[in-house]
Backbone bond lengths (Angstrom), bond angles and torsions (degrees), N, CA, C in turn:
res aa  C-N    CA-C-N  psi(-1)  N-CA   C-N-CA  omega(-1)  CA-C   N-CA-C  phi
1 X - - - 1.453 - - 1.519 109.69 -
2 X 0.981 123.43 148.82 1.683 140.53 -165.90 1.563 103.03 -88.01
3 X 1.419 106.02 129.32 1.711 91.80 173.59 1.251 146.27 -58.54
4 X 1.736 95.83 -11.98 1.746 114.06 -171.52 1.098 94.77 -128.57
5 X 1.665 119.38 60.51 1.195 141.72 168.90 1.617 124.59 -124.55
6 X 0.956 130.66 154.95 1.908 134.48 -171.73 1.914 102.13 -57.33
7 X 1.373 98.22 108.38 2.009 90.08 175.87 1.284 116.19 -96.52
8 X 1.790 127.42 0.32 0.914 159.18 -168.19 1.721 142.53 -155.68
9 X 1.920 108.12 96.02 0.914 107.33 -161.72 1.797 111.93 -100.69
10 X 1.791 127.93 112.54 1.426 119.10 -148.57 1.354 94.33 -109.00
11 X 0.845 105.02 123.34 1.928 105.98 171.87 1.156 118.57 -119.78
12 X 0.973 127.19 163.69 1.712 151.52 -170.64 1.365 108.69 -81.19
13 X 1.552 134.13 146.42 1.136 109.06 171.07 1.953 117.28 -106.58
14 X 1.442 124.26 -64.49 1.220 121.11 159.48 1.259 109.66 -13.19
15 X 1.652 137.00 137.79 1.295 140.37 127.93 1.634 92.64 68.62
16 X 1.473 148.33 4.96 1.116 141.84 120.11 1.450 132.93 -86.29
17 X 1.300 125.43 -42.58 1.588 113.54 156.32 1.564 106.51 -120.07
18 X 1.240 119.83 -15.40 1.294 104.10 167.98 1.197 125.52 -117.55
19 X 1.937 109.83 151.60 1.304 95.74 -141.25 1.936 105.15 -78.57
20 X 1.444 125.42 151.92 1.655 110.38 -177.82 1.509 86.65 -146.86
21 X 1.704 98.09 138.29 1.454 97.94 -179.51 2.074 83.36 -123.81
22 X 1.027 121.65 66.31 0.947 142.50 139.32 1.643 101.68 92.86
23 X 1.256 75.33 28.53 1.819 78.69 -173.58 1.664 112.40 -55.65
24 X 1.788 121.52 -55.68 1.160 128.84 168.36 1.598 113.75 -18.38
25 X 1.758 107.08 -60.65 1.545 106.23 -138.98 1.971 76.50 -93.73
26 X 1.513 134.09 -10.81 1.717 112.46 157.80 0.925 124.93 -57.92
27 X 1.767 111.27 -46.22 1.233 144.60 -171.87 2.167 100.32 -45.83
28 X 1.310 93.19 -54.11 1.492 104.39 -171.62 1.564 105.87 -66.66
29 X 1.400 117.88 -43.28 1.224 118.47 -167.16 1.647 125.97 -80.27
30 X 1.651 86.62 -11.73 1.345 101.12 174.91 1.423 105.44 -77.29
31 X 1.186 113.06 -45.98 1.648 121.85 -160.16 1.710 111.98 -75.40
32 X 1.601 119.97 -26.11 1.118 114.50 145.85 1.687 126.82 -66.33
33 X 1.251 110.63 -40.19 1.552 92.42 179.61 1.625 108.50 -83.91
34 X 1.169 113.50 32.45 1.316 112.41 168.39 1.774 105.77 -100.55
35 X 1.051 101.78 -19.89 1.644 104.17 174.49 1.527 113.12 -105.84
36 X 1.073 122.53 -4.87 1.781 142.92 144.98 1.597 97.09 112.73
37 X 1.120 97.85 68.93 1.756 110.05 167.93 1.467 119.24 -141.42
38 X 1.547 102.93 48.72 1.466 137.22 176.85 1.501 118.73 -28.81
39 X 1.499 106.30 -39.00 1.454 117.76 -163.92 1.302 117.31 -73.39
40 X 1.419 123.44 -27.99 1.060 138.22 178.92 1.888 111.92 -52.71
41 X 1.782 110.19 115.86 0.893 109.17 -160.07 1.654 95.87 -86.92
42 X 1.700 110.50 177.61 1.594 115.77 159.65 1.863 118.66 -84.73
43 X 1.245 96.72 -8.89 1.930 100.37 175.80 1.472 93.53 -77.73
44 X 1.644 123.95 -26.27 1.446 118.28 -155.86 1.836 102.04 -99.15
45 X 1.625 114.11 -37.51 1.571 126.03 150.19 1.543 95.98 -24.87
46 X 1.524 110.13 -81.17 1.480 125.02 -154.43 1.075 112.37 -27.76
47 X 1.641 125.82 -65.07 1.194 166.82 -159.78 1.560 106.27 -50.95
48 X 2.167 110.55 -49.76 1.134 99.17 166.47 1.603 122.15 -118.99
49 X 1.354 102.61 76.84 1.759 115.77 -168.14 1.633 79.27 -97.84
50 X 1.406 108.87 151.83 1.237 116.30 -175.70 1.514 130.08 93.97
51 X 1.280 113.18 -16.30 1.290 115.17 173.43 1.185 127.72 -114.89
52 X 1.648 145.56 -170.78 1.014 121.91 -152.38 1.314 76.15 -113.08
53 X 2.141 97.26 146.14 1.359 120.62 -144.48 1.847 98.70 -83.55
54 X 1.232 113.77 -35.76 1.718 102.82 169.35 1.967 101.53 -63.47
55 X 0.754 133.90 -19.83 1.752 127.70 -175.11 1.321 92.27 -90.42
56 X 1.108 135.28 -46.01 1.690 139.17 179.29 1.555 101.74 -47.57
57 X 1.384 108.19 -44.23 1.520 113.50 -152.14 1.473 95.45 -77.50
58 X 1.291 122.24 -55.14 1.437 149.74 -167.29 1.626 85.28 -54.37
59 X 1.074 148.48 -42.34 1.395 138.29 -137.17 1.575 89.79 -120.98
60 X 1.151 128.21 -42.17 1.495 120.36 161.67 1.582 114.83 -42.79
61 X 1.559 109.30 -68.07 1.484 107.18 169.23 1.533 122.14 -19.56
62 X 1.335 99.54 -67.36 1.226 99.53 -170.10 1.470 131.07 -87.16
63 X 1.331 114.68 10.97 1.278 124.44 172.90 1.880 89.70 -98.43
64 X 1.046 127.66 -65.47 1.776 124.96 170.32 1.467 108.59 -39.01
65 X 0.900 117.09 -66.20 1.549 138.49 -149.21 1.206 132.03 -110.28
66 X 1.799 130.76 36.90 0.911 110.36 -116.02 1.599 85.61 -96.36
67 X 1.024 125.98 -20.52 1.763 139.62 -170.08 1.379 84.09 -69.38
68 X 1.239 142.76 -42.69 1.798 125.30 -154.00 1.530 102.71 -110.82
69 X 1.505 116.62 -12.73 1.528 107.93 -174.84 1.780 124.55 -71.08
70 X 1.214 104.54 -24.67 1.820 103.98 161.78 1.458 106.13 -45.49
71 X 1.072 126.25 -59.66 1.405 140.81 -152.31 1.712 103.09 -91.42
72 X 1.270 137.27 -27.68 1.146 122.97 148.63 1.408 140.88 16.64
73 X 1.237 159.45 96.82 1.593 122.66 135.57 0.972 136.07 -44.95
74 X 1.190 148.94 104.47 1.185 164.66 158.46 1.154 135.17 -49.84
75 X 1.442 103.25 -43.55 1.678 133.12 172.66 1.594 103.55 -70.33
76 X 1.538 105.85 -42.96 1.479 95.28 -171.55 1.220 120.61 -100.46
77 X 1.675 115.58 -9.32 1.426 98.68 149.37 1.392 140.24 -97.04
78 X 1.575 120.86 2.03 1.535 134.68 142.06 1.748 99.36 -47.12
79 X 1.483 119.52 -65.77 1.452 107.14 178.51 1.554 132.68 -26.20
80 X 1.434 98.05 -55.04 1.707 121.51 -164.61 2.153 84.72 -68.34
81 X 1.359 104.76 -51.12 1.440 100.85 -171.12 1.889 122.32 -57.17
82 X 1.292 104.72 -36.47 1.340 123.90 163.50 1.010 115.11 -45.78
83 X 1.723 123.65 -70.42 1.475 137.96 -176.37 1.702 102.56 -55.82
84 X 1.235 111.04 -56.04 1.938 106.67 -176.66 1.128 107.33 -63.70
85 X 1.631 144.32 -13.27 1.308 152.60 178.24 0.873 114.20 -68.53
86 X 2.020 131.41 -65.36 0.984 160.87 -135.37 1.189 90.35 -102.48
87 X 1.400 140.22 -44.59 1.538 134.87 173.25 1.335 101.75 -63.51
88 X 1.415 122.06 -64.83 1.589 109.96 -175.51 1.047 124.91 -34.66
89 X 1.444 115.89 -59.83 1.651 120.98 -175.28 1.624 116.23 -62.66
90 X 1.624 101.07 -35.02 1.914 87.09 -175.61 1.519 96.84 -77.65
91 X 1.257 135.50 16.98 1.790 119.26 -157.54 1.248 91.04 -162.93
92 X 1.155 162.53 -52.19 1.546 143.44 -166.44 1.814 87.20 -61.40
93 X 1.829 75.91 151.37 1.485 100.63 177.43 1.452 109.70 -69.95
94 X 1.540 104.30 -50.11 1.512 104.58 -154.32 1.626 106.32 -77.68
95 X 0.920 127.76 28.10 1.931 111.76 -172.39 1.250 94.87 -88.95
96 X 1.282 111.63 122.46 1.660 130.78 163.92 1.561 122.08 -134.81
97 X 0.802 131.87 153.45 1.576 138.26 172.36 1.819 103.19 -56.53
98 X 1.608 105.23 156.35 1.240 100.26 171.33 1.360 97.88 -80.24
99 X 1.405 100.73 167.79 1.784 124.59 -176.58 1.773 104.48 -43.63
100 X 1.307 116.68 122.72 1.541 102.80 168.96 1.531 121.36 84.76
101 X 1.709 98.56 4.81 1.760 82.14 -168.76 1.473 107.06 -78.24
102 X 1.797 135.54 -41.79 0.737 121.91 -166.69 1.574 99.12 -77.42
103 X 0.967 165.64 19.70 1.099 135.58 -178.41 1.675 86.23 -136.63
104 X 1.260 130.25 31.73 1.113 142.17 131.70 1.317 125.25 -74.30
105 X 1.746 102.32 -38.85 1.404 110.13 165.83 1.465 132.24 -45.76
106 X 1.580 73.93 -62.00 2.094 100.33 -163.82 1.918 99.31 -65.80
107 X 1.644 125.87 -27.71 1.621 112.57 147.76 1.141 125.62 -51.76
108 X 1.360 115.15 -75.65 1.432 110.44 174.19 1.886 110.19 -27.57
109 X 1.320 99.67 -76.73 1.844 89.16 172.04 1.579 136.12 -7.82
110 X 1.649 72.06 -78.29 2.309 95.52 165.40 1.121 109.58 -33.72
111 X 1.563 121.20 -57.51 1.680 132.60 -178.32 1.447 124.02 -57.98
112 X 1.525 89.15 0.55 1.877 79.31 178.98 1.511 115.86 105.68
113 X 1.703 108.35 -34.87 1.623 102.13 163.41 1.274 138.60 -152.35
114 X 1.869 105.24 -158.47 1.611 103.62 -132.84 1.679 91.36 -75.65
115 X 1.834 109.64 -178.27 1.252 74.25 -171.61 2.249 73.70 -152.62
116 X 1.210 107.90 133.16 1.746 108.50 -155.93 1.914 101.41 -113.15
117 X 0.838 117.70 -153.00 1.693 135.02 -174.98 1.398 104.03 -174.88
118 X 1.659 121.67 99.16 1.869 104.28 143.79 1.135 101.76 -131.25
119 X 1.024 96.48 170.19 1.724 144.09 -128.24 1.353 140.09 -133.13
120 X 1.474 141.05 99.50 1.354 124.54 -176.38 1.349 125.58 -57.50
121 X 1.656 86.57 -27.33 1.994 108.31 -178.66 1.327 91.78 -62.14
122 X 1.878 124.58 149.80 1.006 155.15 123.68 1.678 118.99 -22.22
123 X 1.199 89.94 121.21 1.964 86.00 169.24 1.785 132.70 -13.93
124 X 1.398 79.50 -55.68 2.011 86.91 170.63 1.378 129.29 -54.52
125 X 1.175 119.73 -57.82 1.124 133.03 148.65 1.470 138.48 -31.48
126 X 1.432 105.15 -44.22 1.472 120.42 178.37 1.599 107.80 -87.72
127 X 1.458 109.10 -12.89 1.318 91.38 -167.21 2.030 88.36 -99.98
128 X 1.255 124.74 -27.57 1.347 124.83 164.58 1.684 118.88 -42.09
129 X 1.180 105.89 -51.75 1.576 125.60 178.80 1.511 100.19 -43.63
130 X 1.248 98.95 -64.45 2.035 107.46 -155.69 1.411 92.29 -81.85
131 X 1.221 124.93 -6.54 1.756 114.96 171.24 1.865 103.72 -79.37
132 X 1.516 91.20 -56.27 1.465 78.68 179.30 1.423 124.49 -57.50
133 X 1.472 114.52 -31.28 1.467 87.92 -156.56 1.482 95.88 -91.23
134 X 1.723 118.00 19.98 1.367 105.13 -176.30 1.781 135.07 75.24
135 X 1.749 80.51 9.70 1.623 82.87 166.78 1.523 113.57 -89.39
136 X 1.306 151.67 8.74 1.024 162.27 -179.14 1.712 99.13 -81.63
137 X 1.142 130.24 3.63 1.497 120.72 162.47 1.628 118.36 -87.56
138 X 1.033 93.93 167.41 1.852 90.12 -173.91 1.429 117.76 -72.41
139 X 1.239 115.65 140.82 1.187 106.79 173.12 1.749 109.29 101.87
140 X 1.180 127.45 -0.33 1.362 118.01 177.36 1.610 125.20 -133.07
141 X 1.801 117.68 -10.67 1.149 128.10 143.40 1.651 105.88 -114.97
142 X 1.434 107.83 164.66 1.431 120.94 -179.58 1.745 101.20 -117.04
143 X 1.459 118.29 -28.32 1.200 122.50 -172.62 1.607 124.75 -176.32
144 X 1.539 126.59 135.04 1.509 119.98 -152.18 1.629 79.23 -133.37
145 X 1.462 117.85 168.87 1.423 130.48 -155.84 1.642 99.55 -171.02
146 X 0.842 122.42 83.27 1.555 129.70 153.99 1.251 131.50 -53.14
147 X 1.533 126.53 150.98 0.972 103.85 -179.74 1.779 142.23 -107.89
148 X 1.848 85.11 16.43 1.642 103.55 169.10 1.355 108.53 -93.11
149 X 1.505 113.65 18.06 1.873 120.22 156.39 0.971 125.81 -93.04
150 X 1.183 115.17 0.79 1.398 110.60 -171.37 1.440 117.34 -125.60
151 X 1.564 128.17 153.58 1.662 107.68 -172.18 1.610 116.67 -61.59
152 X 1.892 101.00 -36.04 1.738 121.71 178.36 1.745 96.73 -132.75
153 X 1.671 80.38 130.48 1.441 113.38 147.72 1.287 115.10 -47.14
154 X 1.691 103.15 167.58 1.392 115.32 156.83 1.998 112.68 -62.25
155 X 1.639 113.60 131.67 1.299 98.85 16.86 1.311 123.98 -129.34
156 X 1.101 97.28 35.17 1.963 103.59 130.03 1.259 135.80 16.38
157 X 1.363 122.34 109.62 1.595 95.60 177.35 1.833 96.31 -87.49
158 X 1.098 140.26 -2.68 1.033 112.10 -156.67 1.429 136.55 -87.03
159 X 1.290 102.46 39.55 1.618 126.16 -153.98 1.686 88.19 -114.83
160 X 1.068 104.11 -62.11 1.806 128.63 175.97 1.352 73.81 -53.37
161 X 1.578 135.21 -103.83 1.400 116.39 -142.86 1.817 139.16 -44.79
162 X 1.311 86.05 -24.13 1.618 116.40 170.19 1.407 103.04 -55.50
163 X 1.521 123.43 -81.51 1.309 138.62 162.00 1.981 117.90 1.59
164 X 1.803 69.13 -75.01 1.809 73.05 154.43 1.158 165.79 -62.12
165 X 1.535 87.82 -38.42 1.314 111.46 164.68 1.701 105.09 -57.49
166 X 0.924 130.64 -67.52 1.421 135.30 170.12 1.459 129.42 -12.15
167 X 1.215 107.23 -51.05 1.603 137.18 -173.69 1.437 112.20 -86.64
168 X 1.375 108.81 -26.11 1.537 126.85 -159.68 1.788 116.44 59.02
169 X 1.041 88.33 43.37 1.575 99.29 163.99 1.305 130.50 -103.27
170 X 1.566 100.07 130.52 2.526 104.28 -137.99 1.635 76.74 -104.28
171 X 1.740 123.89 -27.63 1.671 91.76 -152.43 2.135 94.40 -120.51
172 X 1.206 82.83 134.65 1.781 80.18 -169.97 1.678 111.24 -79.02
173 X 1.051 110.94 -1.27 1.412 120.21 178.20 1.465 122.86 -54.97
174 X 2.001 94.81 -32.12 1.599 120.22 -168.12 1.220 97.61 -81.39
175 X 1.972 139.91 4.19 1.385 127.30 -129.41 1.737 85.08 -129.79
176 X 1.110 128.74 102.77 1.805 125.78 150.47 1.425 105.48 -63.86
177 X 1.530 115.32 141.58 0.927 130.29 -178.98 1.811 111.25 -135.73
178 X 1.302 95.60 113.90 1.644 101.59 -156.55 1.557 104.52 -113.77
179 X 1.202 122.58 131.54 1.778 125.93 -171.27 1.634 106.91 -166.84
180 X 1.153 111.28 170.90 1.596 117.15 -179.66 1.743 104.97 -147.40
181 X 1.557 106.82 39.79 1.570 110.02 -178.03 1.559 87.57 -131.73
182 X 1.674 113.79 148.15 2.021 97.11 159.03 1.445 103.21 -68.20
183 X 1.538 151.31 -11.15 1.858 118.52 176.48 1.477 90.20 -72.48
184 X 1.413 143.34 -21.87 1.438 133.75 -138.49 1.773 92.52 -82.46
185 X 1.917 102.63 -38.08 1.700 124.82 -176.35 1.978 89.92 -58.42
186 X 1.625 95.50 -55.57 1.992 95.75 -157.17 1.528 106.31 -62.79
187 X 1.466 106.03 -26.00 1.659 87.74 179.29 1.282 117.90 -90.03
188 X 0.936 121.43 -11.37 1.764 116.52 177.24 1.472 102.56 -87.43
189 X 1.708 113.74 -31.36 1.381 85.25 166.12 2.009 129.36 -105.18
190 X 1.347 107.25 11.28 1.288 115.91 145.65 1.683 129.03 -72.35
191 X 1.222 89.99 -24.36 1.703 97.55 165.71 2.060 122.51 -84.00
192 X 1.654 90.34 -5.47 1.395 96.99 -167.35 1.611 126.96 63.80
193 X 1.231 109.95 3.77 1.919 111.86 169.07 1.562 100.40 -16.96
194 X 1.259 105.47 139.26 2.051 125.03 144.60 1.777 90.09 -46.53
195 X 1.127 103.32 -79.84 2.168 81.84 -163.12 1.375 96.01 -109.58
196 X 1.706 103.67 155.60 1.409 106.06 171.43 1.796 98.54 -124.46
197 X 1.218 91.61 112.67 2.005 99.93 -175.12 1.757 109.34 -90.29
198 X 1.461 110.74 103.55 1.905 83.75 154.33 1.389 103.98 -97.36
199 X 1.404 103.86 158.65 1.157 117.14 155.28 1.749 121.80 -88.89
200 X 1.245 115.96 166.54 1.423 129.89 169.61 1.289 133.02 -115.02
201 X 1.511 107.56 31.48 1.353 123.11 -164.12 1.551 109.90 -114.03
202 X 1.712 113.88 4.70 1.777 111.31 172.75 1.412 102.20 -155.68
203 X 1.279 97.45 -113.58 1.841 110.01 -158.54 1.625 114.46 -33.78
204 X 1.622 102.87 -40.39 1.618 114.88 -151.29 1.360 113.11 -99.50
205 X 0.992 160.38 178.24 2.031 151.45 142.02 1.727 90.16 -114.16
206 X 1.322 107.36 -178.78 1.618 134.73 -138.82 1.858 68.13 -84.37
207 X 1.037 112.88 -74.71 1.912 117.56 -160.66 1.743 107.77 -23.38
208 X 2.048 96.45 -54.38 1.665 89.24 -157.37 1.209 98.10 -90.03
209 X 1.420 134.43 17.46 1.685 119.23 160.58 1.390 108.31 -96.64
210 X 1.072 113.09 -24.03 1.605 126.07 -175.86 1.598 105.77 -52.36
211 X 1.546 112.96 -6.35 1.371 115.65 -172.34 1.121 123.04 -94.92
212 X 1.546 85.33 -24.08 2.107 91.17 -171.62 1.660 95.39 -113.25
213 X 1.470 92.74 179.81 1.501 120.04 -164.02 1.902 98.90 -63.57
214 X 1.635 125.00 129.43 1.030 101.80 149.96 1.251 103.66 -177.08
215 X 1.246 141.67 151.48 1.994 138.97 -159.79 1.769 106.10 -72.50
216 X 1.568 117.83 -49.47 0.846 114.71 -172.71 1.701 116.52 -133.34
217 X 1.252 151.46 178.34 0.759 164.09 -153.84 2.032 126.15 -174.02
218 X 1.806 97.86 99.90 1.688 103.30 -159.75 1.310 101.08 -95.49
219 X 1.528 113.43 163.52 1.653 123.00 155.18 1.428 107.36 -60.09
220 X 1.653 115.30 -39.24 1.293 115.43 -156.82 1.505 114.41 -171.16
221 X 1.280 139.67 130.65 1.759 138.28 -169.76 1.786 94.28 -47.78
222 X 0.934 109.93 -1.52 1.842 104.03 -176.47 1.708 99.82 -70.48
223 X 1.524 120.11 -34.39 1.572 120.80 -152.58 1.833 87.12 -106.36
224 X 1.483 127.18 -9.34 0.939 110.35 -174.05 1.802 119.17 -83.72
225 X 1.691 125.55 19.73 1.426 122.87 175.67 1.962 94.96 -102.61
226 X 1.223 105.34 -9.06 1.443 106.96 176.81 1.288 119.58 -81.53
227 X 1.755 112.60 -40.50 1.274 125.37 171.15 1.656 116.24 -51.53
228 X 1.291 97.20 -45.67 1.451 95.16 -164.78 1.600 106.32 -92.91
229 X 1.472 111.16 -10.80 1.725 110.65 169.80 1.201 94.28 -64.46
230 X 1.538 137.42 -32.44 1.657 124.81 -144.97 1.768 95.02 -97.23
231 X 1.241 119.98 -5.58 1.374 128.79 -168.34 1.191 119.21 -56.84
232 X 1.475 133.42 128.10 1.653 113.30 175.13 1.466 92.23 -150.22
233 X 1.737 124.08 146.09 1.297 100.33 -168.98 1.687 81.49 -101.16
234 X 1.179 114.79 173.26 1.299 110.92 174.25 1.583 129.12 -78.94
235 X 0.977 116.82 164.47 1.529 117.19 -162.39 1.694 107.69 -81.99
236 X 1.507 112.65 120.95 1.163 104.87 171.65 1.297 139.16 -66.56
C-alpha cells in the first residue's frame, strides 16, 4: 500500500452494509406514536436516518409538533425506540448484511487497510448488529464508533475523529468515509476525509446525494475497494 494512500475505510451501518428495508425509520415512527405523536410521517423518519436517534427524535418533534416539542420526553421515547430495536435485531429473522459487505471487508483488508463502522445506533444496538451478523470475529472489523460516544453526532465529524483516535490515525486525509444518508456525505466532509463515498443502496437515490459534498458516488460498497485502490492524493 502507498503511503499517501486511504489507511482507513469507515462505513455506515443501516442501508450501507446492513441490509434495512426501512425498518429504523418504522421502528422510529412507531415509537413516537406510542407516546401520541402519530403525525410523524416515514418520508419525514427517512429524511433523518443517520443521525443520532434522540437528535432525530428532537427534530421530528419539532418539525410535527412544534408548540409541544420543548415539553416532550425525549428520554422516553428514544427508550421505547431502543427497546423495539434491540428486540428486532436479536429476533427478526431477516437481519442480514447488505450483499457483499463482508467480503468488501476482507479486500479492503488484503489492500493494506483498516476497515471501521459508525453509527447513529447507540452502543447496544451496534454491538447486537456486529454479533449477529458475525462480524465480531477477528479479522473483519478493526474498529466500531457509536453514537452515544461521542459529544456530536453525525453530522459531526466526531465519530470519524474517535475512529481515529483509536487506530492512531493523526492525518484524516488517509480516512474513506462511506454512507448512503446526506449527514453520512456532511460528516466525512466536515471531517475533511481523502474520499467521501455515498452509497446508493438505502435511505438516499443518486438526485438527493448529488447535493451534498462528496468525492465519489457507488451503486453499492461492492465498487467501493476499487475506488479507493484508484485513489492518489495529488502530489504536493
Amino acid at each position: 500500500m502507498q503511503s499517501n494512500s486511504i489507511h482507513l475505510a469507515l462505513f455506515d451501518m443501516a442501508g450501507t452494509t446492513v441490509h434495512d428495508e426501512q425498518f429504523v425509520a418504522k421502528t422510529l415512527c412507531k415509537a413516537l406514536g406510542e407516546h401520541g405523536y402519530e403525525a410523524v410521517t416515514l418520508d419525514a423518519a427517512n429524511a433523518v436516518m443517520g443521525i443520532a436517534k434522540p437528535v432525530a427524535i428532537k427534530l421530528l418533534l419539532e418539525q410535527f409538533y412544534p408548540e409541544a416539542a420543548a415539553a416532550a420526553d425525549i428520554v422516553r421515547i428514544h427508550q421505547s425506540f431502543l427497546n423495539a430495536m434491540i428486540d428486532f435485531y436479536e429476533h427478526a429473522p431477516g437481519i442480514r448484511e447488505m450483499e457483499g459487505a463482508t467480503d468488501t471487508f476482507l479486500r479492503l483488508k488484503e489492500m493494506g487497510i483498516k476497515v471501521g463502522l459508525d453509527t447513529g445506533f447507540s452502543r447496544d444496538i451496534t454491538d447486537i448488529i456486529i454479533e449477529r451478523l458475525g462480524w465480531h470475529k477477528p479479522g473483519i472489523l478493526d474498529v466500531s464508533v457509536a453514537s452515544d460516544e461521542v459529544a456530536q453526532g453525525r453530522p459531526h465529524p466526531d465519530m470519524v475523529y474517535k475512529a481515529m483516535a483509536l487506530l492512531d490515525i493523526t492525518d484524516v486525509k488517509k480516512v474513506a468515509k462511506i454512507g448512503d444518508t446526506p449527514v453520512d456525505l456532511q460528516e466525512g466532509s466536515n471531517a475533511a476525509c481523502g474520499l467521501v463515498i455515498g452509497v446508493l443502496s438505502g435511505a438516499a437515490d443518486r438526485s438527493t446525494l448529488e447535493q451534498y459534498p462528496h468525492t465519489h458516488l457507488a451503486s453499492s460498497i461492492n465498487e467501493v475497494p476499487d475506488m479507493i485502490r484508484d485513489f492518489t492524493f495529488a502530489e504536493a
